[in-house]
N, C-alpha and C positions, 0 to 999 in steps of 0.2 A: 504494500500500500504506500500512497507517497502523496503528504500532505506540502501543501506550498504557502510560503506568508512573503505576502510583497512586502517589501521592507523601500525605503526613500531611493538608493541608488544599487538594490543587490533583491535578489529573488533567495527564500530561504526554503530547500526543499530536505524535509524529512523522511528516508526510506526507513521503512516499519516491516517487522516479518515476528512473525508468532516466535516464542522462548525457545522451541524446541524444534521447529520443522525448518529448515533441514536441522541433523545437531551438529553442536560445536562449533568454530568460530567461521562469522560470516562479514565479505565485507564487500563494500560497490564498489566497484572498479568500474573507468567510465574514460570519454576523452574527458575533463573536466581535472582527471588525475591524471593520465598519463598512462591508463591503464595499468596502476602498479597496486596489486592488493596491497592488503593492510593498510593503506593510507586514511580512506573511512570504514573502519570496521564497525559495526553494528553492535553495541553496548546494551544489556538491560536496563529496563523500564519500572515503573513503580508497578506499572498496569500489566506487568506481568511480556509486555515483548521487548522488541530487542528492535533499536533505533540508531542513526546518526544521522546527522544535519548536514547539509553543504551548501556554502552560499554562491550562488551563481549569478551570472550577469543578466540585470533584465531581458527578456522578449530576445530568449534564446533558446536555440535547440540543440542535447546535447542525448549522444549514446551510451550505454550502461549494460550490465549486467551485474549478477550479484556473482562471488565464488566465494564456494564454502568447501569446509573440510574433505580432502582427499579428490581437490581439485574437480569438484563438483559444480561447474555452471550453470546458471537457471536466469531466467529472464523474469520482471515483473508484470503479472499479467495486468495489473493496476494503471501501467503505464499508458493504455491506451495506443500504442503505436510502436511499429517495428520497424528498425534498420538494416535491412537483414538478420542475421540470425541477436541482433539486439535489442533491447527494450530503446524507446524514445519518450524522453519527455521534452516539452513546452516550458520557458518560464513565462 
């Protein structure tokens, strides 16, 4: 899931994934990182998931994926939109 909060000059999006599905550590890898895991790895939540933030440049579009443990890939079906084999978000 990927919530968004406009901020004055940065777009603030939140990627969200339940505690345990996949398990063990997860983290977005995207062009926005350079595609290099661990840079936003996905932390627990009070509400019970696992989140991280990253601030991006207004009324842009960027590609993503999530990897998790044992080099596991998975796209956000949340995203709404695919870059070929990537999730795509909007800010």
């Amino acid at each position: 899931m990927l919530e968004r909060m406009l901020r004055k000059d940065r777009t603030e999006v939140t990627f969200i994934l339940p505690t345990d599905t996949p398990p063990g550590l997860v983290s977005v890898v995207g062009d926005f990182n350079d595609w290099r895991p661990g840079v936003h790895t996905l932390r627990p939540r009070e509400d019970g998931k696992r989140a991280v933030t990253v601030e991006l440049p207004p009324s842009s579009t960027h590609s993503f994926r999530y990897l998790a443990a044992g080099d596991y890939w998975f796209n956000d079906e949340s995203a709404g939109d695919q870059d070929g084999p990537n999730s795509r978000l909007c800010t």
